[in-house]
VMD Tcl script that draws the C-alpha trace (Angstrom):
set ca {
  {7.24 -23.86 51.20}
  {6.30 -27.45 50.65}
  {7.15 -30.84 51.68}
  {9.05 -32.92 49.27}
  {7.49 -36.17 48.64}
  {7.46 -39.04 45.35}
  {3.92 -38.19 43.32}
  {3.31 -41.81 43.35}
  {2.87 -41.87 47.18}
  {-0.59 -42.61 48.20}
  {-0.01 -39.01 50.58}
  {0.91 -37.09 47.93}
  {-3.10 -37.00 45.99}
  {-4.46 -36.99 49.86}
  {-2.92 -34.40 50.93}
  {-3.17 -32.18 47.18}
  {-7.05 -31.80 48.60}
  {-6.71 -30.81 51.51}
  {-4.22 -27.99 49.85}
  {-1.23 -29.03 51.80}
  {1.68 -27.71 49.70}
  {3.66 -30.92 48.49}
  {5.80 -31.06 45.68}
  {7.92 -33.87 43.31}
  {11.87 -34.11 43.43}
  {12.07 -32.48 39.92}
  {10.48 -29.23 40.84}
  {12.33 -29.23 44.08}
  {15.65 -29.58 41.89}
  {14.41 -26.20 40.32}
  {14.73 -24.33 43.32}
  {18.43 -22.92 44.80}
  {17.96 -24.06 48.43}
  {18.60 -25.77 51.28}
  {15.78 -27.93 52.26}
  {15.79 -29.22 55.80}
  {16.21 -33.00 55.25}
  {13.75 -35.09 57.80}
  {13.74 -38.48 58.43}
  {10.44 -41.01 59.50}
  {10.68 -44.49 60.79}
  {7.15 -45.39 60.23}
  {6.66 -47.85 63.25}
  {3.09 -47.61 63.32}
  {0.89 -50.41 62.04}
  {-1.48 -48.00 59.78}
  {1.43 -47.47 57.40}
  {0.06 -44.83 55.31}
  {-2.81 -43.03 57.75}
  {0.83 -42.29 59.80}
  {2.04 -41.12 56.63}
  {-0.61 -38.83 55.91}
  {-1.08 -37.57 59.50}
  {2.89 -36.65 59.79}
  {3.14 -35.12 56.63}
  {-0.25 -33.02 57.33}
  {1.65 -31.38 59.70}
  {5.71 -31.33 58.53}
  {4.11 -29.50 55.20}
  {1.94 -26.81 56.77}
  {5.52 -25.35 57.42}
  {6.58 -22.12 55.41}
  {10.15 -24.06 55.46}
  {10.62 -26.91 52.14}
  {11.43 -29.71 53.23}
  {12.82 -33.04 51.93}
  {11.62 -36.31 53.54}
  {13.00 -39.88 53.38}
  {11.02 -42.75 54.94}
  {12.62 -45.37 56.57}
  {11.81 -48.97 57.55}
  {13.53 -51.89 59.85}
  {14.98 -54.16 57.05}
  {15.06 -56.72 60.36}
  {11.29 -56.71 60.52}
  {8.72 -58.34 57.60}
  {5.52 -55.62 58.11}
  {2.42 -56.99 58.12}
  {0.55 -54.32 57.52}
  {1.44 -51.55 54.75}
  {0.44 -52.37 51.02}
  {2.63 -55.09 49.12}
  {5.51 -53.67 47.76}
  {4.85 -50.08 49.41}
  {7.81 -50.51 51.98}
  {10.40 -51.57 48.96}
  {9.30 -48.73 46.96}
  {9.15 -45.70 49.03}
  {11.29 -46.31 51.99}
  {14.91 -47.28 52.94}
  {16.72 -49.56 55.32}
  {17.67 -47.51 58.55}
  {20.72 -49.85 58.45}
  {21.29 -47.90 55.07}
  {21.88 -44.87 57.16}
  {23.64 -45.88 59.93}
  {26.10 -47.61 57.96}
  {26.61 -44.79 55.39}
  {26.39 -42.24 58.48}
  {23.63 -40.32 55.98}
  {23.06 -36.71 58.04}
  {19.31 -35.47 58.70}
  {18.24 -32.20 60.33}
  {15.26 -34.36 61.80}
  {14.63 -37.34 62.46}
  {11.22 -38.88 64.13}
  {10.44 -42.34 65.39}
  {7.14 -42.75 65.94}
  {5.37 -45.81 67.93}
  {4.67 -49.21 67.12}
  {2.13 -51.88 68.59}
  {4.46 -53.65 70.74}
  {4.49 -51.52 73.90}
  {3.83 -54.52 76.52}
  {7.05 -56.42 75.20}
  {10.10 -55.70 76.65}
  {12.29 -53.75 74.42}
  {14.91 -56.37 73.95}
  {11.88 -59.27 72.45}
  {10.96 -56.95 69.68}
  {12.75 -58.53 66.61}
  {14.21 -54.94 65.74}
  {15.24 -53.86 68.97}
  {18.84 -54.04 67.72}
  {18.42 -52.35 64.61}
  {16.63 -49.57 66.10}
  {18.80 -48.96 68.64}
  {21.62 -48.76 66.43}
  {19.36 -45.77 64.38}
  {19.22 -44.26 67.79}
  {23.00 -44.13 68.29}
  {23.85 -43.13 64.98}
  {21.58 -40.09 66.03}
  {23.63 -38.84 68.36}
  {25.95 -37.33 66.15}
  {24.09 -37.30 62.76}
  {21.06 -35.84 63.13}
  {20.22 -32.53 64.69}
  {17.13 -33.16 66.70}
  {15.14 -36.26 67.27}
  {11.41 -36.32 68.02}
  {10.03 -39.92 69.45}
  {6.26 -40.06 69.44}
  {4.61 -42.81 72.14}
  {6.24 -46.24 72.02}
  {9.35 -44.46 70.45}
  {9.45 -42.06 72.90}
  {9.70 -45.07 75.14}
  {12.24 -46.39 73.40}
  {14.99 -43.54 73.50}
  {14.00 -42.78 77.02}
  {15.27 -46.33 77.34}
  {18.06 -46.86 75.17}
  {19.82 -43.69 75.76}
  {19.24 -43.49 79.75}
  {17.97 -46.48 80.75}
  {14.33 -45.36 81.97}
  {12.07 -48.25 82.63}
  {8.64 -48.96 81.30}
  {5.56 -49.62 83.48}
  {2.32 -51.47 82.64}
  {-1.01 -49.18 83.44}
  {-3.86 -50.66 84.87}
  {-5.74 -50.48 81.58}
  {-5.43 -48.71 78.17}
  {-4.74 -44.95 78.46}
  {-7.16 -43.58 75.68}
  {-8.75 -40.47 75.15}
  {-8.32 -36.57 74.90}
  {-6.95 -35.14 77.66}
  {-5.50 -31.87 79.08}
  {-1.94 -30.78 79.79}
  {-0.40 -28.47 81.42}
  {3.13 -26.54 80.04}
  {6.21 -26.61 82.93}
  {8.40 -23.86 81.19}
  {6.21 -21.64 79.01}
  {9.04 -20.03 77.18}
  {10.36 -23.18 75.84}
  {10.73 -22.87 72.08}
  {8.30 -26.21 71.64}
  {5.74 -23.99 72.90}
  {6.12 -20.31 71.94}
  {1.76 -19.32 71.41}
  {0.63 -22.46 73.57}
  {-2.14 -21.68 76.15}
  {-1.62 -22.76 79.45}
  {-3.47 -25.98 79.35}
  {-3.78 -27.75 75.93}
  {-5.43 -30.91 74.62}
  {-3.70 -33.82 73.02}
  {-4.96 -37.85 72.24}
  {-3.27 -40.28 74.42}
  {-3.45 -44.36 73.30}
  {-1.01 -46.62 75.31}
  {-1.10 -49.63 77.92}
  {2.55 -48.70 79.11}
  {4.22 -45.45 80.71}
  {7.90 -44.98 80.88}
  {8.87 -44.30 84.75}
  {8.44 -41.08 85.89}
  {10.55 -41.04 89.09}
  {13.16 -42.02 87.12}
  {12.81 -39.52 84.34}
  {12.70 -36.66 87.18}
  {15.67 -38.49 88.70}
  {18.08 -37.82 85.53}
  {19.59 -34.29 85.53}
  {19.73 -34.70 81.72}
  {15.99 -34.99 81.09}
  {13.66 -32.12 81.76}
  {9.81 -32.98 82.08}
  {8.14 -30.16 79.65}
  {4.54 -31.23 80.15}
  {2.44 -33.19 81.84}
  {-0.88 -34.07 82.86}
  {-2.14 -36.61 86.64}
  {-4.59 -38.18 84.16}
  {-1.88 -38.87 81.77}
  {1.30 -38.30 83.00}
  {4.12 -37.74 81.86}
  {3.52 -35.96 77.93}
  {6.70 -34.07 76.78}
  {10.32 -34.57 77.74}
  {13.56 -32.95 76.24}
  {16.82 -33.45 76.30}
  {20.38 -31.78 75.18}
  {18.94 -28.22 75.08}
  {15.94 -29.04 73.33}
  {17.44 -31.41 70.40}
  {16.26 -34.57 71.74}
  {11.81 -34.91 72.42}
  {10.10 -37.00 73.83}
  {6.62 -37.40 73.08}
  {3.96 -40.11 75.18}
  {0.85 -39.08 73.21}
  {-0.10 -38.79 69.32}
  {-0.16 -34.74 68.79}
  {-0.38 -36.04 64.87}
  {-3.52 -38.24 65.04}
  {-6.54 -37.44 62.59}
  {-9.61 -36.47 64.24}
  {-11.30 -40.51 63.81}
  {-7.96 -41.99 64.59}
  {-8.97 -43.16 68.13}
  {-12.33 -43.56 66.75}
  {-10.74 -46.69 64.40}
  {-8.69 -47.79 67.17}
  {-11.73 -48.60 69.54}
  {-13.60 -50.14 67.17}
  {-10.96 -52.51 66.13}
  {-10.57 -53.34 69.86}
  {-14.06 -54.36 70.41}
  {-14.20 -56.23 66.90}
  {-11.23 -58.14 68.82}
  {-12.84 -58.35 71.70}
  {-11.08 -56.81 74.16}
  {-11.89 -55.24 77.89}
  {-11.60 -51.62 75.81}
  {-13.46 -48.52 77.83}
  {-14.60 -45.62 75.38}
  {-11.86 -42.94 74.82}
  {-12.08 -40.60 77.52}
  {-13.31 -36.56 76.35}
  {-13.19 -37.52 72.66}
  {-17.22 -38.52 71.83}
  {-19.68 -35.63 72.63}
  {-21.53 -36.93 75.56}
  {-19.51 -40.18 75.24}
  {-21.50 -41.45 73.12}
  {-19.68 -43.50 70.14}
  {-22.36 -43.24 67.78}
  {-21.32 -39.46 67.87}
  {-18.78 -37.73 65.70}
  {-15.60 -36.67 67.81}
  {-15.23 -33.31 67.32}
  {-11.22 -32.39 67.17}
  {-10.10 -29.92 69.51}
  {-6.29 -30.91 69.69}
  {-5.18 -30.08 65.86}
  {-4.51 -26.33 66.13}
  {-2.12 -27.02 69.37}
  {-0.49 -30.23 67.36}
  {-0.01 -27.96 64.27}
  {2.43 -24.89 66.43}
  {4.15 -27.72 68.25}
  {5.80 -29.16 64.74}
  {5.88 -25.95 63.65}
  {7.72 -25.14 66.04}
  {9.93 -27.90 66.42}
  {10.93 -27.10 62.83}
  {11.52 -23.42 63.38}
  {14.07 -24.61 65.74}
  {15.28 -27.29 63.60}
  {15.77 -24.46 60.84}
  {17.33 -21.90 63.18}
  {19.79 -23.86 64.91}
  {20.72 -26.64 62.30}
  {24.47 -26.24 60.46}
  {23.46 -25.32 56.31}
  {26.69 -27.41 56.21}
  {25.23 -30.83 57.88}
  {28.90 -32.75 58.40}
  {29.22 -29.62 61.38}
  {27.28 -31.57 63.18}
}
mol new
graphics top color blue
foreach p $ca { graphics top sphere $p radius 0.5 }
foreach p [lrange $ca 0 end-1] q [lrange $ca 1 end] { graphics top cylinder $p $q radius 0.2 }
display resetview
């Protein structure tokens, strides 16, 4: 089944070639089902790469589902195309204040990981989208700085500058293989990392409601859940494209900044190489998962939530 999505989207012709099934709202209305309704605040600063890269993997799903973006009517983005916010997202204050139900709901990061949570100018807003969660959406998956930030605003786990940029490929290790997140992983498994900031692990360990799924000592910390699964919490980008990191590094040498070259992600670590992707087939079973279980343990009749 496909992924619901407006034709005009720039995603929508991207993701027609690479024969990801995607379809418009009027042959969705043809169909008698439920779809599972997902929700994306789009934090990231490459608007509609993140776009692209989420939807890759929500539509390689046999499920059809229905997505609504969402942006922080608090913030003015100065990245995404003019007038592509106003036309193909909504105000998470929209939802909160209408109490609109998802199935899921994912917050991904955003490049303001070495502020503290309360100076970014939609701390508020978001952390009212993160209460409202609690009893309106079904599960939540927070990717990197938005992992950070539910760690944080729901049990107060601190945030920790590293020594330098954590960037690369690197290799993790599952604690509880029968976890439905990772039903067909291998034990170890590859995933990008790009962050200067690591939420505390002492004190995730220390909280009897968090459970550490995966980790890595290059890393750390990777995957964390919550109440029975619903709640994930994601340090790394399982969704990036294979020249993702590749952009990333070259914009942080254009800006001239101390940036070392991603770790395991250039063949012989040379940049002047193509990275060859080893992560996507691992990134592709953990949302399909994650939507399996969204699927199977979601109400059909959302207010039962």
């Amino acid at each position: 089944m496909p992924i619901k999505i407006p034709k005009e989207l720039p995603a929508y012709d991207a993701l027609s070639k690479e024969r990801v099934f995607v379809i418009t709202e009027d042959r969705a209305a043809s169909q008698d089902i439920r779809p599972l309704r997902v929700g994306i605040i789009n934090l990231m600063p490459t608007t509609i790469d993140t776009e692209i890269q989420l939807l890759r993997l929500l539509g390689n799903s046999p499920l059809q589902i229905d997505i609504t973006f969402l942006r922080m009517g608090s913030h003015v983005s100065k990245n995404a195309p003019p007038g592509h916010l106003e036309k193909f997202y909504i105000s998470a204050n929209e939802i909160v204040s209408t109490k609109t139900r998802f199935d899921g709901l994912i917050i991904t990061g955003a490049p303001v990981e070495t502020l503290p949570f309360e100076d970014v100018d939609y701390w508020e807003e978001l952390a009212s989208v993160i209460d409202y969660s609690e009893k309106n959406v079904f599960s939540c998956l927070h990717i990197c700085w938005g992992a950070q930030a539910g760690l944080y605003r729901r049990y107060g786990i601190p945030k920790h500058p590293l020594e330098k940029k954590l960037s690369g490929i690197f290799p993790h290790s599952v604690n509880e293989q029968h976890h439905m997140l990772f039903r067909g992983f291998d034990d170890e498994f590859l995933a990008p990392q790009s962050r200067y900031t690591a939420s505390d692990r002492n004190a995730i360990a220390a909280e009897s409601r968090l459970t550490i799924q995966s980790e890595t000592p290059q890393a750390g910390v990777f995957i964390v859940t919550a109440r029975e699964g619903r709640d994930i919490y994601v340090s790394g980008h399982m969704e990036y494209d294979p020249l993702t990191l590749d952009r990333e590094y070259r914009r942080d040498i254009a800006r001239g900044l101390p940036i070392e070259i991603p770790a395991n992600y250039y063949p012989d670590n040379d940049p002047e190489k193509t990275p060859v992707v080893r992560w996507r087939a691992h990134a592709t079973l953990f949302f399909d998962n994650w939507l399996n279980y969204v699927y199977q343990e979601t109400p059909y009749n959302l207010v039962d939530l």
